[in-house]
Structure formats: structure tokens, C-alpha cells
N, CA and C of each residue as an Amber inpcrd file, in Angstrom:
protein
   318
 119.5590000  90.3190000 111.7480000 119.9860000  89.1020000 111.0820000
 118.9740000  88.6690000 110.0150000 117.7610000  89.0050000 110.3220000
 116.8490000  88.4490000 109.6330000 116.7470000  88.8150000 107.9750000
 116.6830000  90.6460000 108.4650000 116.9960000  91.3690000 106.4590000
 118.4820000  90.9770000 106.4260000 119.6920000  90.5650000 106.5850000
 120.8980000  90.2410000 106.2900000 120.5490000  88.8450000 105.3480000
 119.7310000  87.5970000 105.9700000 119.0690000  86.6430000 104.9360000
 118.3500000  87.0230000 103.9000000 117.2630000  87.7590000 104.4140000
 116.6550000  87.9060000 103.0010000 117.4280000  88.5800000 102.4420000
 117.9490000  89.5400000 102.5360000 118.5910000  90.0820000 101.3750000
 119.6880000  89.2780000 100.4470000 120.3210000  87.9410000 101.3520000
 121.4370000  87.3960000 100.7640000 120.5190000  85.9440000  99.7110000
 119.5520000  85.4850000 100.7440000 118.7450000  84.9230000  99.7780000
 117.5780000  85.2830000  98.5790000 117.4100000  86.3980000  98.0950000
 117.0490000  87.4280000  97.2150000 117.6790000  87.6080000  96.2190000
 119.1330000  87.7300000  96.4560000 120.1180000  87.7710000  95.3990000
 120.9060000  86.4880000  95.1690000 120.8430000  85.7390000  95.8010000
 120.7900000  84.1930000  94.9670000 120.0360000  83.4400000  94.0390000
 118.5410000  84.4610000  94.4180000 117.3050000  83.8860000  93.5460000
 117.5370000  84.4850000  92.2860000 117.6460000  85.6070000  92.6040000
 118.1590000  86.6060000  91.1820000 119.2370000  86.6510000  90.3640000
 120.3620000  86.0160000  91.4670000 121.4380000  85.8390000  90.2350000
 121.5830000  84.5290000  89.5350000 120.4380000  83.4140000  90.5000000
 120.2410000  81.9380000  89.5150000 119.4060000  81.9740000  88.3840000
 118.3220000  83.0940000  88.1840000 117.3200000  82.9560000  87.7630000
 117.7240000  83.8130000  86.6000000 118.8630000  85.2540000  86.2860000
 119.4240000  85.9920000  85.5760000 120.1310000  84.7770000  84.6080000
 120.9230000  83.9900000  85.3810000 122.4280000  83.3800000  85.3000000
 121.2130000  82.0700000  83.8420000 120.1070000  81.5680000  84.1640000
 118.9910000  80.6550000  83.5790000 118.5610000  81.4930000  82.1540000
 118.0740000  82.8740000  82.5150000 117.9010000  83.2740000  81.4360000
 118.6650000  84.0220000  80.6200000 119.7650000  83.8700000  80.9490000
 120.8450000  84.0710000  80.0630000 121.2180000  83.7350000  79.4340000
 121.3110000  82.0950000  79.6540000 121.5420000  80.8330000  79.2590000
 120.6890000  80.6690000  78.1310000 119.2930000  80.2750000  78.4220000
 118.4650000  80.1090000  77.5480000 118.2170000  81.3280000  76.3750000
 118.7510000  82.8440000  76.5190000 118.6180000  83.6100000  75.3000000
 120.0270000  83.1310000  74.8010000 120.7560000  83.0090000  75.1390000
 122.4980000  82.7260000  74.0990000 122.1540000  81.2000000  73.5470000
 121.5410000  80.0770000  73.6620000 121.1630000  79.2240000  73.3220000
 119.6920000  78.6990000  72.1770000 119.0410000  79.6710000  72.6620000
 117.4550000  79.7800000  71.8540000 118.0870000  80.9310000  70.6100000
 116.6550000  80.0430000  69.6510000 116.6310000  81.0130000  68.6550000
 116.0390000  82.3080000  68.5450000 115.7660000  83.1880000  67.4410000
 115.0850000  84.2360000  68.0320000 113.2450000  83.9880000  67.9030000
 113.1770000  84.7740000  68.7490000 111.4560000  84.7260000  68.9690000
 110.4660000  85.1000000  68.5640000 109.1040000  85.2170000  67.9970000
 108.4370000  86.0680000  67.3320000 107.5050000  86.4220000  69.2440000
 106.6010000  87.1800000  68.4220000 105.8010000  88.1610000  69.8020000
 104.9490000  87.0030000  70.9700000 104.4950000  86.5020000  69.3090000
 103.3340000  85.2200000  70.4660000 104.4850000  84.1850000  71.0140000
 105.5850000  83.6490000  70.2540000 106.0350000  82.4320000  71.0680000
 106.8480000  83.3920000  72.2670000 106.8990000  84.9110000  72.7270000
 107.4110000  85.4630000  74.0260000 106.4970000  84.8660000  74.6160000
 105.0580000  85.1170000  74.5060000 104.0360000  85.4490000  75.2000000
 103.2400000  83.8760000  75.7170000 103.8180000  83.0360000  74.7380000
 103.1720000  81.0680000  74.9410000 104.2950000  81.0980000  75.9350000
 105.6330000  81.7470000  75.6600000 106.5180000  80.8950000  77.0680000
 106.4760000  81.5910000  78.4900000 106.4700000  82.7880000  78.5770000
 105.8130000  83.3900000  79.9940000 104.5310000  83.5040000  80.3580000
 103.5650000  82.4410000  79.6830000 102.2120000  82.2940000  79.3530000
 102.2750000  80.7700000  80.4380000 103.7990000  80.1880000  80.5750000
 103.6890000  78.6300000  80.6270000 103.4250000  78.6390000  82.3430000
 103.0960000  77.8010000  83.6440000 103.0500000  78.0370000  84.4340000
 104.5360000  78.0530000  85.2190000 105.4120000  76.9130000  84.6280000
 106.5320000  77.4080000  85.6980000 107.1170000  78.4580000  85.6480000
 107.0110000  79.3590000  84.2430000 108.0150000  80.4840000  83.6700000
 106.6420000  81.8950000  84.7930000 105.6010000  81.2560000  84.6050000
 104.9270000  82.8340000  85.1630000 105.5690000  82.4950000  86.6830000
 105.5400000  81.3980000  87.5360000 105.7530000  81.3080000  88.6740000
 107.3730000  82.1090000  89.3360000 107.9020000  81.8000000  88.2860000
 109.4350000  81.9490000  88.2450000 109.7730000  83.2150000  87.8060000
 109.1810000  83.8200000  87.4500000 108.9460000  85.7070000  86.9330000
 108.1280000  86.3250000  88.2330000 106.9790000  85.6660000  88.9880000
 106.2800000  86.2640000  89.7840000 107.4410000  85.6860000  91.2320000
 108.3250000  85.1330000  91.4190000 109.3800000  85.3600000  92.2800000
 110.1510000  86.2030000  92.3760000 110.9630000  86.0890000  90.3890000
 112.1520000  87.0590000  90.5280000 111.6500000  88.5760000  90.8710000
 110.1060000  88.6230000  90.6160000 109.9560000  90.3750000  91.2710000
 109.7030000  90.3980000  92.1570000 108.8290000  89.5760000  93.0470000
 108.9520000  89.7480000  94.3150000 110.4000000  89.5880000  95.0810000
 111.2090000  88.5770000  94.6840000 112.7320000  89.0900000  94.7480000
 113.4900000  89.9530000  94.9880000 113.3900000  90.4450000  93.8220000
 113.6360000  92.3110000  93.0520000 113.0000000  93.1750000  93.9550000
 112.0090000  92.8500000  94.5960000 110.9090000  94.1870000  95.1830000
 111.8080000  94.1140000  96.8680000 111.6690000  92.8540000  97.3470000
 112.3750000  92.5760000  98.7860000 113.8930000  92.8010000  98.6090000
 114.5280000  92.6240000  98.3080000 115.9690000  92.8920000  97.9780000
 115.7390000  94.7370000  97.7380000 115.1880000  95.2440000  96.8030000
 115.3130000  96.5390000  97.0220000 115.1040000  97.2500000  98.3230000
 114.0410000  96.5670000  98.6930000 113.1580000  96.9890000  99.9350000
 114.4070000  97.3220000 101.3240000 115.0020000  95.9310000 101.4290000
 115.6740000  96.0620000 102.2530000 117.0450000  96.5730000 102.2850000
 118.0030000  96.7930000 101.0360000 118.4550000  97.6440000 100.5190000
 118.3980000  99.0460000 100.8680000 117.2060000  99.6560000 100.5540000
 117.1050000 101.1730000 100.7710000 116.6100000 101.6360000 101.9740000
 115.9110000 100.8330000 102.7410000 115.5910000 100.7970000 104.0350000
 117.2230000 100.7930000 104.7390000 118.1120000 100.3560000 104.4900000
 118.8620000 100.0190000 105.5910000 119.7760000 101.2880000 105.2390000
 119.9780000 101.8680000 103.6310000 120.3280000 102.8550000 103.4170000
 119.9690000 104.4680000 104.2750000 118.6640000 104.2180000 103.9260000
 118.1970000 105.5780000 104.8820000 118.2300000 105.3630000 105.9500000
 117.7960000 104.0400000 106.8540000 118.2930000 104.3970000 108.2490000
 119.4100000 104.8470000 108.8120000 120.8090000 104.2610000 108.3170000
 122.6200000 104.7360000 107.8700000 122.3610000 106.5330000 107.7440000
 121.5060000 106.7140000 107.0290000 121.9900000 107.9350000 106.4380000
 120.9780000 109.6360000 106.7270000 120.1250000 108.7330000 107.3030000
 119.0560000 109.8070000 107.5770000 118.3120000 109.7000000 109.2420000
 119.6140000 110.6980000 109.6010000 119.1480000 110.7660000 111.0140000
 117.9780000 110.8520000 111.7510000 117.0670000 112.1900000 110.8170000
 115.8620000 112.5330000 111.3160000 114.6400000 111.6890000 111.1790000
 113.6770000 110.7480000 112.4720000 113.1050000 110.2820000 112.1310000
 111.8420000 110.3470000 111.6480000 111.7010000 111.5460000 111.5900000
 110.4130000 111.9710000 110.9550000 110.4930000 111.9640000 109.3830000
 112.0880000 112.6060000 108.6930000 111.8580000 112.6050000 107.3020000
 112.2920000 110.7840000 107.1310000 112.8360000 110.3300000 107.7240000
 113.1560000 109.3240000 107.2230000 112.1080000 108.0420000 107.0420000
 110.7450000 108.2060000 108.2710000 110.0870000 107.5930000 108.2130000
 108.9860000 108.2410000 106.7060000 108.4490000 109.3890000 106.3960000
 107.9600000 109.9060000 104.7180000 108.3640000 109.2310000 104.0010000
 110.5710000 109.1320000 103.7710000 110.8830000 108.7810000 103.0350000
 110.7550000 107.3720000 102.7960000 110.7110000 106.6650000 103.5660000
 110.7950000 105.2220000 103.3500000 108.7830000 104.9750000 103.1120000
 107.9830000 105.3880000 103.5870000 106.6680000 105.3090000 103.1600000
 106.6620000 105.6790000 101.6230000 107.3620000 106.7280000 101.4450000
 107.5060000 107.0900000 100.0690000 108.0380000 105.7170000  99.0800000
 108.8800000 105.2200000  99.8340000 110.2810000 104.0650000  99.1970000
 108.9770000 102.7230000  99.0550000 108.5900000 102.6430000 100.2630000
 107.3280000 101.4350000 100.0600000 106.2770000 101.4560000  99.0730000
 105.7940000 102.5820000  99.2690000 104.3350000 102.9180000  98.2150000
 104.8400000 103.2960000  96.5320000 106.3460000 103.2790000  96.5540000
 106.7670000 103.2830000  94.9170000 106.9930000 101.2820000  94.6070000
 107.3330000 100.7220000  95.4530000 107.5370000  99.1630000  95.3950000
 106.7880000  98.8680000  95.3880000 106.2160000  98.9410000  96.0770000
 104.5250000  98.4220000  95.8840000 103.5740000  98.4030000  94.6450000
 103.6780000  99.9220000  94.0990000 103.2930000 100.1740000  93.0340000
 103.5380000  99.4540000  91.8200000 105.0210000  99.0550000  92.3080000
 105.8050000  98.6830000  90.4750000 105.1520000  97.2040000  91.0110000
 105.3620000  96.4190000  91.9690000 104.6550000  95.0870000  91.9090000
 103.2700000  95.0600000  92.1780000 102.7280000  95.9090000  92.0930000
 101.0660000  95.3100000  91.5660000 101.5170000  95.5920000  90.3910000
 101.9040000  96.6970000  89.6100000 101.7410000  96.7830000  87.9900000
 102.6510000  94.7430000  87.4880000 103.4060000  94.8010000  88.1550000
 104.7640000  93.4730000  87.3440000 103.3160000  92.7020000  87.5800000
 102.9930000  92.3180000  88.5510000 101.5510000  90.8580000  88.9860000
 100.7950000  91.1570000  87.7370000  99.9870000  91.9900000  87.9710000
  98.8670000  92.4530000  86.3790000  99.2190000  92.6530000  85.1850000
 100.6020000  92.6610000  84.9990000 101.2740000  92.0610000  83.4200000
 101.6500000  90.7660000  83.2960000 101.6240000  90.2100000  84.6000000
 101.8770000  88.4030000  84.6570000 100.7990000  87.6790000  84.1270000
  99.5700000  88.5520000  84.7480000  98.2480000  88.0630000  85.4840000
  97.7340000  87.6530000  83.3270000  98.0250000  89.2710000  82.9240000
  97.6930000  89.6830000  81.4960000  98.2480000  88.7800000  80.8650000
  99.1360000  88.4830000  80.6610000  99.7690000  87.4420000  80.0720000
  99.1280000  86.1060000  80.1840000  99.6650000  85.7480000  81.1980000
  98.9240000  84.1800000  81.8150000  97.4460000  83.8080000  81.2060000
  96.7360000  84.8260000  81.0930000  95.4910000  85.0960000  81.3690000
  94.8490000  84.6790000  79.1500000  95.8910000  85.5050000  78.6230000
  95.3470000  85.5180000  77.4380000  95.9170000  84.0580000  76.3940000
């Protein structure tokens, strides 16, 4: 029950937060490099980017986890594979944090 929530509250975050910046590009004008970088520079926009990936990262997470358990009997490859599945998520969110961090930062 528990990944059945997160996963359903994951994709509420993501489809409010898609559904926001959607809004705001069909409405805004266009942007030069620095005013990208002053508005995901701002604190609620980094806060609200450092959700939607952690979001993105848990929603996948539990996603493909529940996939390979469904689908991959053997628990030996299935446990590689999902270490494999973790240590690639993982990866992409330290890199997403340290382009937040980069941003925020300059």
C-alpha cells in the first residue's frame, strides 16, 4: 500500500508542477540565458525543481521495481538488476542536485 501512495502522490506532484510550467511558458515571454538562470536561481523555483526530481527519481523507482519483481522471477538476477536500476537513479539525482546546487549557487 505504501509504494501504491507514493507512487500516486509522485505523479500528482509532477503532473501539478508540469501542468504550472506549462502555464507559465505559453504565458511568459521569451527568455534570454541569465533571466533562465535568475528564475531557477530564485528559492521557491530551486525548491520546486529539487522536488519535481526527487519526484521523478521515486516514481521511477517504484515503477521499475514493481516491474521487475512482476517480471523477473529469478532472485538473484533480479536483485543485480534493480541494484543496477538504483545506482543509475541515484546517479542522475546527485548529477540534477549539483546542477541545482550550480545554479543556485552562481
Amino acid at each position: 500500500m505504501r509504494a501504491w501512495l507514493i507512487q500516486r502522490l509522485s505523479a500528482v506532484y509532477l503532473s501539478l508542477f508540469l501542468l504550472y510550467v506549462l502555464f507559465w511558458w505559453l504565458t511568459t515571454d521569451r527568455l534570454s540565458y541569465t533571466e533562465w538562470r535568475q528564475l531557477i536561481g530564485q528559492p521557491f523555483m530551486a525548491v520546486a525543481l529539487g522536488l519535481f526530481f526527487s519526484a521523478l527519481l521515486v516514481h521511477a523507482w517504484v515503477g521499475m521495481r514493481d516491474v521487475l519483481v512482476d517480471y523477473i522471477p529469478h532472485i538473484g538476477l533480479r536483485f543485480f538488476i534493480l541494484i543496477g536500476v538504483a545506482l543509475f537513479l541515484l546517479a542522475l539525482g546527485i548529477w540534477a542536485a549539483l546542477i541545482l546546487v550550480a545554479v543556485v549557487m552562481i
